[in-house]
N, C-alpha and C positions, 0 to 999 in steps of 0.2 A: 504494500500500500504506500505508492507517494507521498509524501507528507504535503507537498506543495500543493496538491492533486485535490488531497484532501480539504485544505484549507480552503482553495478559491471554488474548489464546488458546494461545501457548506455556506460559504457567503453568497456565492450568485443562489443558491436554490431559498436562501432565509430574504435575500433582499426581491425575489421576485415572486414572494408568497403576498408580498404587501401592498397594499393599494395609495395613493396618495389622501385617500379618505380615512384608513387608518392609521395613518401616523401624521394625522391632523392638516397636510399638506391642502392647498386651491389644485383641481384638478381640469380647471381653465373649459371642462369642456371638450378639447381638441382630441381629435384618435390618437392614442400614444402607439409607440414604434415598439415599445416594448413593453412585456409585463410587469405587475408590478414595479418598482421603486427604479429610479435611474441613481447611476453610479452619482451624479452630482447632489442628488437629490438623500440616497444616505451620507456624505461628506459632510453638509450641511446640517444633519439633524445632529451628528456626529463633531461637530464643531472640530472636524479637522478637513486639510484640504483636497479637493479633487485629485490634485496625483498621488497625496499619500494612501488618500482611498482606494486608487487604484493600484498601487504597488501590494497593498493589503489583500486585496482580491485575485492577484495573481497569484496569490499564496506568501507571498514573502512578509513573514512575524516576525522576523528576527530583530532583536531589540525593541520591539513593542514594548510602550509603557502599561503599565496594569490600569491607568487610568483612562487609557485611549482606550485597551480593551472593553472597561465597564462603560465607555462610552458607544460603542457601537454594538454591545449588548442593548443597551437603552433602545437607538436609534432602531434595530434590528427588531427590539421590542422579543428577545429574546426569555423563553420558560429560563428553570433554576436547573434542567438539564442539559439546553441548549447552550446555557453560560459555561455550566463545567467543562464542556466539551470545547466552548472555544476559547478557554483556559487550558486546556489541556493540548490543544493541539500551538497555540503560543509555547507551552512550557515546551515541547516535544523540538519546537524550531531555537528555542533557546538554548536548548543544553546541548554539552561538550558530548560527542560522537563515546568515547567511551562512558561516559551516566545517561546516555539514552536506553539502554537494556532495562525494562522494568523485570525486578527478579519477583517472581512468583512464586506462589506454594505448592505444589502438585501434588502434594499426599495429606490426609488428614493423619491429625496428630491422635493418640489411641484416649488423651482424653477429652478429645470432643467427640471422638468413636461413644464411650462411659456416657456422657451425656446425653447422645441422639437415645440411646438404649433406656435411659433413662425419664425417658419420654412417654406420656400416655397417648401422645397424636402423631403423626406420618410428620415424618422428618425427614432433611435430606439434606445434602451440602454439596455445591455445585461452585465453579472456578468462573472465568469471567466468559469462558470460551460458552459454558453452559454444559459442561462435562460432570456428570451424574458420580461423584466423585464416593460418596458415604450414603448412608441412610439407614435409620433403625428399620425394625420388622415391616412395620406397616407402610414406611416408605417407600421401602421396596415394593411393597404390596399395590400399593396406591398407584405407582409408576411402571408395574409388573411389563406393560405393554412396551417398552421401549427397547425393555432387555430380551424381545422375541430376536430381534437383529443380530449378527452374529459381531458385528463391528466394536472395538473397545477403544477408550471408553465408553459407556453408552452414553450421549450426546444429545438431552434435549430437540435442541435447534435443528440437531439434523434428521431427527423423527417427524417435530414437524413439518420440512418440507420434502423428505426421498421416502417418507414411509405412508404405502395407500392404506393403513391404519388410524394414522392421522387426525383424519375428516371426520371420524365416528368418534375417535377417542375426548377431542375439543370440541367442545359443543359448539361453543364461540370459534372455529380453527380462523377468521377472518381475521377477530380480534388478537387471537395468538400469534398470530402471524406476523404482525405489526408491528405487537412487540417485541416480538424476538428475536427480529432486525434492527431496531431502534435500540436493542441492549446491546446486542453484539455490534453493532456501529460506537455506540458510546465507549464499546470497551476498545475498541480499534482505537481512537481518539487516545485512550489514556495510555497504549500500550502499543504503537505501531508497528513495533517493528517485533513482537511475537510471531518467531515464526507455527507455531500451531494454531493460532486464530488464525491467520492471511491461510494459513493451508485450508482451513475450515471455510471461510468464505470462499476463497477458489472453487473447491467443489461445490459449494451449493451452487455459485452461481454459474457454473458450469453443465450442474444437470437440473435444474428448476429456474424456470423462467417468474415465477411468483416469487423468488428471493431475487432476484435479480432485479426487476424491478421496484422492489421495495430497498435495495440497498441502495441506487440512484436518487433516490429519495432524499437522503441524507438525514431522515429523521432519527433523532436519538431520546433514549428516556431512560428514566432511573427504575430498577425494579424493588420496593419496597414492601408495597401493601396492595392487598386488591382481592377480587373474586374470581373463582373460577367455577367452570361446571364441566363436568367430565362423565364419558359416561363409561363405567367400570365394564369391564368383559363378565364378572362375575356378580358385579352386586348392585349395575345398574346407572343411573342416573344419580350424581352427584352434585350439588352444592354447598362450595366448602369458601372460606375466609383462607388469607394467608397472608404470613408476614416472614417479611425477609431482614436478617440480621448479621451485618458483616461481622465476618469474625478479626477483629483488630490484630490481633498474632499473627494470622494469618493470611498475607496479600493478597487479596482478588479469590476470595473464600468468601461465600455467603451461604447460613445457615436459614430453610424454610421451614417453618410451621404450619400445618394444613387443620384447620378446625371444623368443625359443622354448628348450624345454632342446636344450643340443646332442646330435645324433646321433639326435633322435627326427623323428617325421614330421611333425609340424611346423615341426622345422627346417628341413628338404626341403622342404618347400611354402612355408615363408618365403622360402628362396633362388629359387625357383620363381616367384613373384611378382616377387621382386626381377628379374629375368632379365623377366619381361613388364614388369614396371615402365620397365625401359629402354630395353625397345625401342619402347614404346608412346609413352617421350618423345621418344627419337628421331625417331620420327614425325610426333607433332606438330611439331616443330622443323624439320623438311626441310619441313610442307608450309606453316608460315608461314613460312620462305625464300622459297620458292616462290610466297607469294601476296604477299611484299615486291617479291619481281622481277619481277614481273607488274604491278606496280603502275604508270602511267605517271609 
């Protein structure tokens, strides 16, 4: 991923989402030549000048002040994900060729392993790529459908778009879809030059025309909190809450919790999973016993 690349396609795709009627501008009436906002006309809200705007939009951050940035966040009329990201992608043009490597974690530690297990709801802990890294019993359970693939890690993002399972599993798959370009773009931004993300977007956009155009997009988002509805192979139609929790120790490590409201039927069918969830460990467990004793 270009960094430069990156830079002037997130500015031209932010400054041509905007009208001159939303960012308060006289729009004279006349056909304009282009969408949204002209380069002179964000300079201006931006209270810096036409050519610096344009050297900006070619990609070139280098030496940007933080104050110019928050000001063409403003101008740009940028969310608090859109901001980090084009703070992140200035940091990425400011730093020294060797501290551009963000070092990440790739294995969970054994006591947030203790933790997730110590959980009464579906747990999981996923890296920035969206790589299915951990997860207590019912996490597993809850996300059973991903690990049909034979491919490791198993990979969120890439279920939802090279798996014809997909579509039934997300009930929403439109709304999943969006995001899960939007996260993995945001992590591109923080982290460009990973090479196991850029291999990951390679392939999708190689064989999914629906990631592909969503990652033209240049939309980015933070995953936090939100709803999902899923509908389990085994226990049906789900409505569940989730909340995402980086793990500080741990770089580009987020821990999810999946709940139901209580007393609704999803609750029911949550416990209901859980209940197969352990006995299907159980299983596995007796039958590699069993193929340990067997062993000569």
């Amino acid at each position: 991923m270009d960094d430069k690349t990156q830079v002037r396609d997130f500015l031209v795709s932010r400054r041509g989402r905007l009208t001159p009627e939303q960012a308060g501008l006289p729009a004279y009436g006349a056909t304009r030549r282009v969408s949204g906002l002209r380069r002179e006309e964000v300079a201006m809200l931006a209270g810096v000048s036409v050519d610096y705007y344009v050297r900006l939009e070619r990609g070139n951050l280098s030496g940007v002040s933080e104050s110019v940035l928050e000001a063409l966040a403003r101008a740009l009329q940028l969310d608090e994900a859109e901001r980090a990201h084009l703070f992140d992608l200035a940091r990425t043009a400011n730093a020294s060729p060797t501290a551009r490597r963000r070092v990440t974690t790739r294995r969970v530690r054994p006591q947030v392993q203790q933790m997730l297990d110590a959980l009464g709801s579906p747990a999981w802990v996923r890296n920035d790529r969206g790589d299915f890294l951990a997860a207590n019993v019912q996490g597993h359970a809850l996300y059973s459908e991903i690990f049909r693939d034979p491919v490791r890690p198993a990979n969120t993002i890439r279920f939802t778009f090279l798996s014809p399972r997909a579509r039934d599993f997300f009930d929403d798959w439109e709304g999943t879809a969006d995001s899960s370009v939007a996260i993995l773009r945001a992590a591109a931004g923080r982290d460009p030059h990973n090479k196991a993300l850029s291999d990951l977007v390679g392939e999708l956009a190689t064989r999914s025309e629906e990631f592909r155009v969503r990652w033209a997009a240049h939309e980015v988002a933070f995953h936090r909190t939100g709803f999902k509805r899923l509908h389990h192979p085994v226990v049906g139609a789900l409505e569940l809450n989730y909340e995402g929790m980086e793990l500080t120790a741990d770089v580009g490590l987020t821990l999810f919790i999946y709940s139901a409201e209580p007393s609704s039927v999803s609750a029911e069918r949550l416990a209901l999973l859980a209940s197969w969830a352990l006995s299907e460990d159980q299983e596995a467990k007796l039958a590699a016993a069993e193929a340990t004793a067997q062993t000569p």
